[in-house]
PAZA-487120 format. One line per 2 residues: for each residue x, y, z of N, C-alpha, C. Coordinates in Angstrom, 3 decimals, always signed. Layout:
PAZA-487120
X:Y:Z:X:Y:Z:X:Y:Z  ...
This chain:
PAZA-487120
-127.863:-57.105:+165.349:-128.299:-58.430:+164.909:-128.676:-59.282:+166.116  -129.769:-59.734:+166.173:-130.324:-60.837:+167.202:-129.302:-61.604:+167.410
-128.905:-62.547:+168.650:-128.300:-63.385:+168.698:-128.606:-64.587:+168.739  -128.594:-65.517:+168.427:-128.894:-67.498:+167.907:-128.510:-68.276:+169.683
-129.420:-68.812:+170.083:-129.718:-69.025:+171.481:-128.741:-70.418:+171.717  -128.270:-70.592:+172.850:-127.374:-71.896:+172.622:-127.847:-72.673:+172.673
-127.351:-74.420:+172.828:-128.150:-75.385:+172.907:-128.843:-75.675:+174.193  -128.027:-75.037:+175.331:-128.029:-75.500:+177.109:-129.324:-74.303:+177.035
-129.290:-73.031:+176.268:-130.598:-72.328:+176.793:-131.641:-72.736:+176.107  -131.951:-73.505:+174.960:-132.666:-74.128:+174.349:-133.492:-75.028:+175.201
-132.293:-75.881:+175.606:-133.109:-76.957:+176.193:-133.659:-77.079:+177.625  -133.301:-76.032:+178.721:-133.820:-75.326:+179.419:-135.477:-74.529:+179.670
-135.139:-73.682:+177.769:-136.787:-73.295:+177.791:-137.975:-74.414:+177.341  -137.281:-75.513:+176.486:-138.430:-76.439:+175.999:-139.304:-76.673:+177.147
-139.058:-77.220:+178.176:-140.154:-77.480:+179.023:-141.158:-76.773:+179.700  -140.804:-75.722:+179.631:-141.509:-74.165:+179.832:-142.260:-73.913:+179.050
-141.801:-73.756:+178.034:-143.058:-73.734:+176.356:-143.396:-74.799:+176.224  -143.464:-75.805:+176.101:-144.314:-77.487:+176.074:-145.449:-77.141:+176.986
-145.475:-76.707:+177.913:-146.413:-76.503:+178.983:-147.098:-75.452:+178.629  -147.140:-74.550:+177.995:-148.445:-73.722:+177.740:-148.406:-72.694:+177.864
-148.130:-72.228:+179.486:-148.298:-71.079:+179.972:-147.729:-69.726:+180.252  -147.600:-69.147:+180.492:-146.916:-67.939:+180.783:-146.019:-68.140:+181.661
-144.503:-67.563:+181.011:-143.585:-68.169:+182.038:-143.227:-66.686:+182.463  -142.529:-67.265:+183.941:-142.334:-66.061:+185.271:-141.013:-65.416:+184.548
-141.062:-64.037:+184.531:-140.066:-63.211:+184.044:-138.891:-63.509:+184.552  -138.958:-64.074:+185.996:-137.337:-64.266:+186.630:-136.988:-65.501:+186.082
-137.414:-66.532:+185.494:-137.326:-67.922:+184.850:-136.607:-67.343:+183.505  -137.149:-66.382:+182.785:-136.840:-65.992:+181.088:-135.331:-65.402:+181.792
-134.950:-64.398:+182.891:-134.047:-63.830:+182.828:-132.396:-64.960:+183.729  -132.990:-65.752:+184.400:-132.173:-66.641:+184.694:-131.861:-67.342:+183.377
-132.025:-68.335:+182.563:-131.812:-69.131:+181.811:-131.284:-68.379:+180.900  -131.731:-67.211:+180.248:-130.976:-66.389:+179.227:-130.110:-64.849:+179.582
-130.065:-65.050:+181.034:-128.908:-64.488:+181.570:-129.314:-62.724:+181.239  -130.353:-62.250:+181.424:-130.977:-61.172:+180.464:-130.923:-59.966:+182.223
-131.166:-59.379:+182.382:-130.808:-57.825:+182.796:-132.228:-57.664:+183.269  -132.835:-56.953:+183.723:-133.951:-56.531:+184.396:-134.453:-55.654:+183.558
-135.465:-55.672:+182.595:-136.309:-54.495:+181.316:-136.487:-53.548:+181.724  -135.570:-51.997:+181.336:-135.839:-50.753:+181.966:-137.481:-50.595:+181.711
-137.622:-50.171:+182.663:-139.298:-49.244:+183.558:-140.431:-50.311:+183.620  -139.831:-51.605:+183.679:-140.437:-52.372:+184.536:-141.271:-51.794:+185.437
-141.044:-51.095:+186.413:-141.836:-50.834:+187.361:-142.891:-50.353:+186.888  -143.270:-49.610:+185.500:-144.458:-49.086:+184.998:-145.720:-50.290:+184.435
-144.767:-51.323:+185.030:-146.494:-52.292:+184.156:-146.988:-53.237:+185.394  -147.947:-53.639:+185.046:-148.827:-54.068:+185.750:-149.760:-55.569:+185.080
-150.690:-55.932:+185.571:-151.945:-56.338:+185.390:-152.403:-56.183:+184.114  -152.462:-55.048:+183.932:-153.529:-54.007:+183.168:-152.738:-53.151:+182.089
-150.879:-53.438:+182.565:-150.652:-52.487:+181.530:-149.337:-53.509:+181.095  -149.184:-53.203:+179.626:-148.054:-54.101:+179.584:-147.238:-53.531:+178.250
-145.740:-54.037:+178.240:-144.865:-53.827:+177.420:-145.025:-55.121:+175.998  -145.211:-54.720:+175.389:-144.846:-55.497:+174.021:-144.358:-55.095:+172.754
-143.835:-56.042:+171.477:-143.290:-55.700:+170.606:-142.088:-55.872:+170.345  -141.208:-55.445:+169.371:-140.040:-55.046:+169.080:-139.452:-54.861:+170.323
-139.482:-54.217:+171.235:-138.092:-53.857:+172.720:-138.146:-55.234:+173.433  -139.646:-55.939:+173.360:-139.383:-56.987:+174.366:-138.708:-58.301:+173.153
-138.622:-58.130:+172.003:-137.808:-59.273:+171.008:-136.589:-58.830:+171.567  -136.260:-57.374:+171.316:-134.597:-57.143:+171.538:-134.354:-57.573:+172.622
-134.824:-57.420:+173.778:-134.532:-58.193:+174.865:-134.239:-59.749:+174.954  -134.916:-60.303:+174.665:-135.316:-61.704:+174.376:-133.807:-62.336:+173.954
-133.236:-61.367:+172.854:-132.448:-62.015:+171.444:-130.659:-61.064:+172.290  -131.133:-60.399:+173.342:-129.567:-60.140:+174.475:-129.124:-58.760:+173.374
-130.145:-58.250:+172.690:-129.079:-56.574:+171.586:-129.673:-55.482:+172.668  -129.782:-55.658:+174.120:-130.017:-54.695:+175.172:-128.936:-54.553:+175.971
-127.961:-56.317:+175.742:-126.682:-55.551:+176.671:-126.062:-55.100:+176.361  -125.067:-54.671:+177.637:-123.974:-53.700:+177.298:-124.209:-52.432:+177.181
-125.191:-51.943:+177.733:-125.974:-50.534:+177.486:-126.609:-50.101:+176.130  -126.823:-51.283:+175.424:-127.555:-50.795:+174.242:-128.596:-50.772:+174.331
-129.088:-49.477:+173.873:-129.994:-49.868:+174.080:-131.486:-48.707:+173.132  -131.348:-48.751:+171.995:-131.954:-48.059:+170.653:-133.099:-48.205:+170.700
-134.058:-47.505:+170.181:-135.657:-47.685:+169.616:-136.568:-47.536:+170.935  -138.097:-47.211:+170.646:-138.919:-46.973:+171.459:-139.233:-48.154:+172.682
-139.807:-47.776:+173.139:-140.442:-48.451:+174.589:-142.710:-48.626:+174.088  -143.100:-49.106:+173.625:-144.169:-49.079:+173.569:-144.893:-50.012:+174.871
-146.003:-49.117:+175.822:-146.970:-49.143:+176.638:-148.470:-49.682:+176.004  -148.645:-50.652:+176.788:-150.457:-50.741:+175.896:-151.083:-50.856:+177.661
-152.124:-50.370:+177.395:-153.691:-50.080:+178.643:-154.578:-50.967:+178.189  -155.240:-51.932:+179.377:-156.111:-52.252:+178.985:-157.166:-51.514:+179.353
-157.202:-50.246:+179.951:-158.610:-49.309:+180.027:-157.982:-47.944:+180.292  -159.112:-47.149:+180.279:-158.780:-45.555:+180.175:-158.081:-44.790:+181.848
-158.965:-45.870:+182.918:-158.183:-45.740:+184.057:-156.822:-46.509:+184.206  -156.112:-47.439:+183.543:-155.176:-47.976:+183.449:-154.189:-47.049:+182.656
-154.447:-46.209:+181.816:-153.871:-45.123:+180.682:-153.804:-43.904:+181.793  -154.698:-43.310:+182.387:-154.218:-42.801:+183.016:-153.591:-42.849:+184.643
-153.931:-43.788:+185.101:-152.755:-43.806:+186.566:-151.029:-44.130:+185.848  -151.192:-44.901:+184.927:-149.477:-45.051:+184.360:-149.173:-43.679:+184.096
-149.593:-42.997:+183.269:-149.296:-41.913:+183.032:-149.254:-40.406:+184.183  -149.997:-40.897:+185.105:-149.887:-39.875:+186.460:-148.586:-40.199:+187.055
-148.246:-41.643:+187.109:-147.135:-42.737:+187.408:-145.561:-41.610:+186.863  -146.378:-41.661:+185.890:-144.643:-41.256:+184.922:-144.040:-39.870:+185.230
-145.580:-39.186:+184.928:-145.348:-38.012:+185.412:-144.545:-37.591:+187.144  -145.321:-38.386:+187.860:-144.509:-38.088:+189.304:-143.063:-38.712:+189.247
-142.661:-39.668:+188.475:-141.775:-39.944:+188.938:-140.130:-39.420:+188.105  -140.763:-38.355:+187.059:-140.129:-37.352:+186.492:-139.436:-37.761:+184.731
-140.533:-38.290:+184.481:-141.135:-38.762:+182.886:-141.243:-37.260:+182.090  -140.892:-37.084:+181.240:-141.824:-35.695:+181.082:-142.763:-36.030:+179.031
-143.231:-35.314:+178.993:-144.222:-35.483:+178.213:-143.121:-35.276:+176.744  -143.273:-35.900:+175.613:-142.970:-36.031:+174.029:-143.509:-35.072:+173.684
-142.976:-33.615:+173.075:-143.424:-33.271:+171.378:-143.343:-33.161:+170.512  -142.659:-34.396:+170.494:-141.759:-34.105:+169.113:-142.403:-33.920:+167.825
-142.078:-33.774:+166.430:-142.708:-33.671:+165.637:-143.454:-34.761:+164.881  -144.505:-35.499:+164.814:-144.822:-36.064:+164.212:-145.096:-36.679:+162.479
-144.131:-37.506:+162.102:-144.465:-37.611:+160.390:-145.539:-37.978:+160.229  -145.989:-37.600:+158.761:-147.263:-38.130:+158.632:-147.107:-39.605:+157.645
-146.052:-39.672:+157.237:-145.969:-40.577:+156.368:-143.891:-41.088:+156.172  -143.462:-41.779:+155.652:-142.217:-41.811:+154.762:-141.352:-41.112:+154.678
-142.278:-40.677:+153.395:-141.413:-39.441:+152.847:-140.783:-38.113:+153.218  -142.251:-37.774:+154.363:-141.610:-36.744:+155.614:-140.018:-37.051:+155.856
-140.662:-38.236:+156.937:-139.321:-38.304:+157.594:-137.994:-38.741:+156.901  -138.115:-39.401:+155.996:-137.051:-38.951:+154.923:-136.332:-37.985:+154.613
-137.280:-36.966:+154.534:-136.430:-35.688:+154.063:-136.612:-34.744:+155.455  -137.051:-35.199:+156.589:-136.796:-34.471:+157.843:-135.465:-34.893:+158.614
-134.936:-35.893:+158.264:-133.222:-36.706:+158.083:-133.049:-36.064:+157.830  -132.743:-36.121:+156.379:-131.831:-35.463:+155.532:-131.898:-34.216:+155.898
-132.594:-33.370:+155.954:-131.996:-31.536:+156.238:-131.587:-31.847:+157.716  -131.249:-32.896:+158.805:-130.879:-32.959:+159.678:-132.029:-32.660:+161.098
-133.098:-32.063:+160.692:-134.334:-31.808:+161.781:-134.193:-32.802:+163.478  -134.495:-31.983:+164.145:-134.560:-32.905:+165.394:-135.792:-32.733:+166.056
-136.292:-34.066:+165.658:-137.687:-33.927:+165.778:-138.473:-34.324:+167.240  -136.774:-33.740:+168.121:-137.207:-33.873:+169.748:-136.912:-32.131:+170.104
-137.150:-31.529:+169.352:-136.607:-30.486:+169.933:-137.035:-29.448:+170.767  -138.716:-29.520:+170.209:-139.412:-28.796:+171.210:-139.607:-29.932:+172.966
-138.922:-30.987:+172.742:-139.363:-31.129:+173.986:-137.962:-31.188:+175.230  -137.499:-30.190:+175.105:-135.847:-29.837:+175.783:-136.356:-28.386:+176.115
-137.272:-28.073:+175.887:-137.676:-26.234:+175.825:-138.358:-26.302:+177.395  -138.169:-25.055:+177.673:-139.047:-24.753:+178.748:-140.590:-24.886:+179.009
-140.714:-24.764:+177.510:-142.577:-24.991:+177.611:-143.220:-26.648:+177.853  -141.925:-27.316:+177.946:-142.410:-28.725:+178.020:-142.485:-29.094:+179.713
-142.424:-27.702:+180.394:-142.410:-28.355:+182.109:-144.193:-28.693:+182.127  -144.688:-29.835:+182.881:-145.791:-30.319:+182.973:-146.415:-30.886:+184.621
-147.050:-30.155:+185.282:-147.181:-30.662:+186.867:-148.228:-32.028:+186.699  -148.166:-33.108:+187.575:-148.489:-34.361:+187.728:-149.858:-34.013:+187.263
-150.572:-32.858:+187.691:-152.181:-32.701:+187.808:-152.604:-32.176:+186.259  -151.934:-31.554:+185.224:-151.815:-31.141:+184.297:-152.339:-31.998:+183.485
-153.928:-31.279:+182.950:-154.649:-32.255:+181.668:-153.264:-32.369:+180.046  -153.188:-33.680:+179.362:-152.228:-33.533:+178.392:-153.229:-33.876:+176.972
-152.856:-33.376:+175.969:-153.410:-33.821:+174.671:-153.546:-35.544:+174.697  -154.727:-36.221:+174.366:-154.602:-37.610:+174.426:-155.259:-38.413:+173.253
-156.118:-37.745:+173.000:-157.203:-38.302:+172.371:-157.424:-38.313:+170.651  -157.382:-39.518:+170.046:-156.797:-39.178:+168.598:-158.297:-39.944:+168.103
-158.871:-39.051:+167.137:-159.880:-40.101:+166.270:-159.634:-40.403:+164.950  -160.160:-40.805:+164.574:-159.739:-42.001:+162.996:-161.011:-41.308:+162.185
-160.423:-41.696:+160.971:-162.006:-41.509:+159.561:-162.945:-42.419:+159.698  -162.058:-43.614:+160.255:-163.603:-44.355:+160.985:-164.270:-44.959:+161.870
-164.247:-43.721:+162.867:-164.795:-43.542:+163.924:-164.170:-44.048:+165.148  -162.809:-45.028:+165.173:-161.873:-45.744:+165.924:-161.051:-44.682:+166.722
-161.152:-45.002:+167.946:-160.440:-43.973:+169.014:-158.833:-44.410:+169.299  -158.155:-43.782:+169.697:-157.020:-44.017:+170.151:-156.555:-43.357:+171.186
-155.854:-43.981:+172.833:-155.836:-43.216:+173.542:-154.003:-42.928:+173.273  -153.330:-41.666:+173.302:-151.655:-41.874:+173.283:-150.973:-41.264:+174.080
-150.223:-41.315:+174.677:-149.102:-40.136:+174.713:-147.490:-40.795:+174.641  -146.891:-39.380:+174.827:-145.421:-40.478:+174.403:-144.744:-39.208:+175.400
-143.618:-39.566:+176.055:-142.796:-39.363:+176.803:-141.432:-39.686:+177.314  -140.261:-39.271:+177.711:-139.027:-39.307:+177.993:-138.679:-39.499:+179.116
-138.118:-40.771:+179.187:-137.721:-40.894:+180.587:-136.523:-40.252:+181.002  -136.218:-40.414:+182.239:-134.820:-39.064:+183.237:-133.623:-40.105:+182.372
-133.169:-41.567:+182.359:-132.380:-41.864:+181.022:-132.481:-41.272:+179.793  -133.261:-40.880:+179.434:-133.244:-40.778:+177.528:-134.231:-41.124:+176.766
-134.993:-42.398:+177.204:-135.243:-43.188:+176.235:-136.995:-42.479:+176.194  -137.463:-43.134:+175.011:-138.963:-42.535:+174.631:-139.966:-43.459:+174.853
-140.935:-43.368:+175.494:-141.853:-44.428:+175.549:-143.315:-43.956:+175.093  -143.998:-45.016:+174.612:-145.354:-44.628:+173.953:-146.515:-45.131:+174.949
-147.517:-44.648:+175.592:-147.934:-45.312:+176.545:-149.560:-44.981:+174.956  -150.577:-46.494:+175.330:-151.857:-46.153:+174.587:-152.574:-47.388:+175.117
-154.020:-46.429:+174.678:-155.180:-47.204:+175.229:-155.979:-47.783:+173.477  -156.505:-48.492:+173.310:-156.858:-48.815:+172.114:-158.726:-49.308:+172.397
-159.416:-48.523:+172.522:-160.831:-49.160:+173.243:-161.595:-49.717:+172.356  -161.298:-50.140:+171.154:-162.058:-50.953:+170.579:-161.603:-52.259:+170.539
-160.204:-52.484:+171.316:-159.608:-54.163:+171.259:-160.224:-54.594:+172.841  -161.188:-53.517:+173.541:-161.584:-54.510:+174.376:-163.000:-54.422:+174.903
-163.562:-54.635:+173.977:-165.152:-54.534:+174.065:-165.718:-55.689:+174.715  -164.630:-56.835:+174.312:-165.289:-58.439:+174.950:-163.788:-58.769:+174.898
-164.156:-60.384:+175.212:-162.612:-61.469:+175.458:-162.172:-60.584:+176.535  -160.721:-61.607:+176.427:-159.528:-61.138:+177.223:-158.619:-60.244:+176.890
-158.638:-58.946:+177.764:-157.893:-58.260:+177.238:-156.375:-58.243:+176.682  -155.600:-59.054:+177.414:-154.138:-59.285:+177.101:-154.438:-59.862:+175.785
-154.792:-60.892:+175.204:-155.109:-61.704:+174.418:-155.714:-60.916:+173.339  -156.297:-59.788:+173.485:-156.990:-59.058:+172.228:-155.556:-58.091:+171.980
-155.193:-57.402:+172.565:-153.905:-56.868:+172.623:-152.542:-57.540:+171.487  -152.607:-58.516:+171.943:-151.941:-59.569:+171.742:-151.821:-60.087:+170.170
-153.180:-60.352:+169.584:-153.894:-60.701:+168.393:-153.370:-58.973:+167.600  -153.801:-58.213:+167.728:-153.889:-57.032:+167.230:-152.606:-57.113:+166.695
-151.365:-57.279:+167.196:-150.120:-57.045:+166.548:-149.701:-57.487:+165.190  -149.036:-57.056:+164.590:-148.906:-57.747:+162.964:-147.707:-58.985:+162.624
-146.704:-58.890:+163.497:-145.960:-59.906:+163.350:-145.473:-60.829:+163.981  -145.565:-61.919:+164.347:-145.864:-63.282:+165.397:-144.287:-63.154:+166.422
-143.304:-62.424:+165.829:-141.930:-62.361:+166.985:-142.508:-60.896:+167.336  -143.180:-60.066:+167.308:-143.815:-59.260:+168.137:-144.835:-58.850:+169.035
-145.073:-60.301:+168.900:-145.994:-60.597:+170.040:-146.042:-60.739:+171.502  -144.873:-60.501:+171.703:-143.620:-61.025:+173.191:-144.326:-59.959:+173.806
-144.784:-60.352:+175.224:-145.432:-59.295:+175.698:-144.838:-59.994:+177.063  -144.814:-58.524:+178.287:-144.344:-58.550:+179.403:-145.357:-57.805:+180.279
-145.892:-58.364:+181.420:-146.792:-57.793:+182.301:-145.746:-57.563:+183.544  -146.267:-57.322:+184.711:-145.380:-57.355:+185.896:-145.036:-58.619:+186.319
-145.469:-59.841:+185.649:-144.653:-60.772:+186.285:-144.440:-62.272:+185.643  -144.941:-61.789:+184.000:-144.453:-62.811:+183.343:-144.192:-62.402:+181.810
-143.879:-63.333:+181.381:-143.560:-63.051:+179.514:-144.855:-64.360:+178.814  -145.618:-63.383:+178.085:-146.276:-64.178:+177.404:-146.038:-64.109:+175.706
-146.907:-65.238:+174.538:-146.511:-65.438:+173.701:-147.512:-65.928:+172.769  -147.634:-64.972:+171.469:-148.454:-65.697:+170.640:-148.365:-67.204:+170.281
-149.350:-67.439:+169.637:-149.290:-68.888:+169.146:-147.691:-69.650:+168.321  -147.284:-69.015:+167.187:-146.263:-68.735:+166.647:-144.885:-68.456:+167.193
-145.207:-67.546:+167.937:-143.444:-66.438:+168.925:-142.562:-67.136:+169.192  -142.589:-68.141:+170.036:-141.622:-69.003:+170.249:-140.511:-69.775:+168.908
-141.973:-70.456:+168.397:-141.192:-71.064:+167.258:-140.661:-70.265:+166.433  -141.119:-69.300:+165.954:-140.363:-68.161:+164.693:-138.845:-68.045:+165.337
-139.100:-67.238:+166.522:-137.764:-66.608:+166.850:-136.775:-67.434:+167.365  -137.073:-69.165:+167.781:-136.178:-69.929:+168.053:-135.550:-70.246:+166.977
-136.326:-70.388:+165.319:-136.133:-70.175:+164.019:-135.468:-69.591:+163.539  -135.615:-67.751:+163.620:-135.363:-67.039:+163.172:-135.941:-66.484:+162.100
-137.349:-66.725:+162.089:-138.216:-66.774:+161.029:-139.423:-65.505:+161.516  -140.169:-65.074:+160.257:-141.250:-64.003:+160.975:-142.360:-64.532:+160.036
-143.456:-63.864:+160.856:-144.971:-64.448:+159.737:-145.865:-63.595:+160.359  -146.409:-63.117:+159.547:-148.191:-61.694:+159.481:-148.581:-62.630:+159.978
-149.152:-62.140:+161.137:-150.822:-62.563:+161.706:-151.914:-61.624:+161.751  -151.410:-59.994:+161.707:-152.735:-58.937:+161.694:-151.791:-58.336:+161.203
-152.857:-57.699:+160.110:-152.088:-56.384:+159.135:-153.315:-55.747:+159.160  -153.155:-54.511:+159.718:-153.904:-53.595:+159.424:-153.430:-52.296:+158.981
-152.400:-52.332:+158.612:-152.122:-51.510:+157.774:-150.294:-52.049:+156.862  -151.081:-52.372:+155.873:-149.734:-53.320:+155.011:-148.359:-52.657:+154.725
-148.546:-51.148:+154.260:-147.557:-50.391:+154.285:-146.254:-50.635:+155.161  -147.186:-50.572:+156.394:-146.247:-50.530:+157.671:-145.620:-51.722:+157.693
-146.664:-52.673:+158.014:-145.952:-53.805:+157.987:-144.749:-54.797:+157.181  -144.817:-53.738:+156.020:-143.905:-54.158:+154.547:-142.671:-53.975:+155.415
-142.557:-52.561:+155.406:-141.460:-52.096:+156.138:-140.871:-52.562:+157.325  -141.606:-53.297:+158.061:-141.459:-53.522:+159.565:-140.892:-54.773:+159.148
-140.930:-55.775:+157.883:-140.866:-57.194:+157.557:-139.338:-56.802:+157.010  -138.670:-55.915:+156.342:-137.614:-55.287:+155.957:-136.313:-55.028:+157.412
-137.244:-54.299:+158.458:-136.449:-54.445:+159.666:-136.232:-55.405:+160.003  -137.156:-56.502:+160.313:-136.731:-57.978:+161.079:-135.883:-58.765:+160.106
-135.962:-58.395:+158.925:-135.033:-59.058:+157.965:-133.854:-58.304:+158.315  -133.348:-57.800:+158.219:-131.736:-57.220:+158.352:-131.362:-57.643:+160.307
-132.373:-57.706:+160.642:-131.525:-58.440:+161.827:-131.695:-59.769:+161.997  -132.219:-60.398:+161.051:-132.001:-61.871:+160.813:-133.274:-62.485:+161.000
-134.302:-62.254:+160.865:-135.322:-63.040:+160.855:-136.342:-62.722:+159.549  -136.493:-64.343:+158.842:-136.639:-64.052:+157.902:-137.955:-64.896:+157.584
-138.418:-63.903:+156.895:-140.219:-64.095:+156.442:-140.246:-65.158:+155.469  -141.364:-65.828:+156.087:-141.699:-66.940:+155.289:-142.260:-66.266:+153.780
-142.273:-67.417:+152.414:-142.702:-66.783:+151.483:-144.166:-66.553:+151.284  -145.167:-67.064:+152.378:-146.158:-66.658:+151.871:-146.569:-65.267:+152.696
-146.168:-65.129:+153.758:-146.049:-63.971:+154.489:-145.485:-62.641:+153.634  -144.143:-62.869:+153.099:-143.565:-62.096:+151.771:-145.050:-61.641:+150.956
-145.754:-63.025:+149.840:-146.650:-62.971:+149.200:-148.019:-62.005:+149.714  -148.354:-62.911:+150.799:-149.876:-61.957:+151.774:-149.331:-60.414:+151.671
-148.213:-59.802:+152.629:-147.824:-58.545:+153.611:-147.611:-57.623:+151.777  -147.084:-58.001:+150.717:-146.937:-57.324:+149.463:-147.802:-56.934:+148.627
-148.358:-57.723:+148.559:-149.570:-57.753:+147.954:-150.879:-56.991:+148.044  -151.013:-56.937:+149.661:-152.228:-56.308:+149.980:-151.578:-54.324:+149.558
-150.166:-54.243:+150.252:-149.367:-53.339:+150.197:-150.007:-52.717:+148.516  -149.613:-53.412:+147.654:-149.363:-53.075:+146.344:-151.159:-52.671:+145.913
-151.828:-53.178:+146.685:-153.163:-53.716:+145.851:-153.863:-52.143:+146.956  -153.408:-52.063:+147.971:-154.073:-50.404:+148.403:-153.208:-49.360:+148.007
-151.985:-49.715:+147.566:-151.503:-47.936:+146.692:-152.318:-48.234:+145.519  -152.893:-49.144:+144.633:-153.326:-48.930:+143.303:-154.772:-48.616:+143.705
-154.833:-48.996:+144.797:-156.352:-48.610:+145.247:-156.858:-46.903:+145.384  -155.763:-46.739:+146.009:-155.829:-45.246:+146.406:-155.174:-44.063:+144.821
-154.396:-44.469:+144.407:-154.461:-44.341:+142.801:-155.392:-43.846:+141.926  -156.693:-45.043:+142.120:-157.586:-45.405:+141.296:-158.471:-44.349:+142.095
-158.460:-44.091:+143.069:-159.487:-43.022:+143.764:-159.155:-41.817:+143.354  -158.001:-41.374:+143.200:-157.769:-40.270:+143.062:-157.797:-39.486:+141.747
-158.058:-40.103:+140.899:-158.569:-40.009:+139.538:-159.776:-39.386:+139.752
C-alpha cells in the first residue's frame, strides 16, 4: 500500500511544483528521504525510467528491500535502444526468455499449474556476448513498430528496455513518451537527473486519486485501474465510466466480428 505523505514533506514539495519544472532527483530524494532508484546508472538524456516503479518509489513501498514488479526502460531512438542495451549487456544484465502470455487467461492458468515462466532463462543457452545480435523487433497488424527487449539484472530484478518510433516523429520526445502513458500517477518519469510529471501526477497522487489520459488499449488499462485501486488510489468516476466502457464496447465489438 502507498504511503500518505506528511504535512512537513508536503509543504516542502509545494514550491517545487508551483514552479513548473522538473525537479532535481537529489531534491525528490532529500525531502522524501527516498534511497537512490536501482540502475539509475542506465538512464540518460535519451533514455528514461517511467511508470508504476517510479510511483512505488515516490509513495517509499521500495524500502526496506522491497522491492516487486518490473523496471520499464523507454528510448528515445534506435541508437539510444541500443547503446543501453550494449550497456547492460557489458555490465552483466543478461537477456529475458521467459515465456510470454498472450492474453489473461494464459497466465491465469500458467499460475495455477505453477509454470515458471523464467525458466528458460537460468539455462545455459541464455549465455549472450556484448557483440551478440538479440531478437528485437516486434510489428503490429497495423503497421506500428516496437523496439523490446527484457532482461535480468546480477540482483534479480527484470527490466524492459523499448524504443516506440512512432511517438517520435515530431515534438519533444520526453513529452511524447510521457502523453502515451494511460494513467496520470504513471506518468512519473526519471531521466539522469531529474523527476518529471504529467499535467495531473502530482495532484492525483498527493490525492490519492487516478485518471485515464491515453488508453490505447482499455482492457489493460481496466485492469491496471484495479491495481492502483487496491493500493489506494482511487479512480475518479468518470475515468471508472470512460476506461469501462470503451473496455466493454471492444469485447462486443470483437464478438460482433466474429460472427
Amino acid at each position: 500500500m502507498a504511503r500518505q505523505l506528511t504535512s512537513t514533506e508536503e509543504k516542502e514539495l509545494r514550491p517545487l511544483l508551483e514552479a513548473g519544472a522538473p525537479i532535481p532527483i537529489s531534491e525528490v530524494r532529500r525531502i522524501l528521504g527516498l534511497g537512490e532508484m536501482p540502475h539509475a546508472h542506465l538512464l540518460a538524456e535519451d533514455t528514461w525510467l517511467l511508470g508504476g516503479r517510479v510511483l512505488r518509489w515516490l509513495s517509499g513501498e521500495m524500502r526496506g528491500g522491497r522491492d516487486s514488479g518490473d523496471y520499464d526502460l523507454f528510448c528515445a531512438s534506435v541508437a539510444a535502444f541500443e547503446r543501453t542495451a550494449r550497456r547492460m549487456l557489458e555490465s552483466g544484465y543478461k537477456p529475458c526468455r521467459g515465456r510470454a502470455y498472450a492474453n489473461l487467461g494464459q497466465w491465469l492458468v500458467g499460475t495455477a499449474l505453477g509454470r515458471d515462466a523464467h525458466a528458460r532463462c537460468v539455462s545455459d543457452e541464455n549465455r549472450v556476448t556484448p557483440g551478440q545480435e538479440l531478437p528485437r523487433l516486434r510489428r503490429f497488424s497495423d503497421g506500428s513498430e516496437m523496439y523490446v527487449l527484457q532482461f535480468h539484472s546480477p540482483e534479480g530484478h527484470t527490466l524492459q528496455l523499448v524504443h516506440l518510433p512512432s511517438l517520435f516523429r515530431e515534438g519533444v520526445p520526453l513529452r511524447n513518451q510521457m502523453a502515451f502513458t494511460d494513467l496520470s500517477i504513471c506518468q512519473f518519469t526519471l531521466d539522469d537527473r531529474h523527476l518529471y510529471a504529467g499535467p495531473h501526477s502530482w495532484g492525483d497522487f498527493l490525492d490519492r486519486r487516478v485518471r485515464v489520459v491515453e488508453m490505447a488499449r482499455p482492457h489493460r488499462t481496466a485492469l491496471r485501474l484495479i491495481k492502483y485501486g487496491l493500493r489506494g488510489f482511487r479512480p475518479y468516476v468518470s475515468t471508472v465510466g470512460t476506461v469501462y466502457g470503451a473496455w466493454f464496447a471492444e469485447a462486443f465489438g470483437r464478438r460482433q466480428s466474429a460472427r
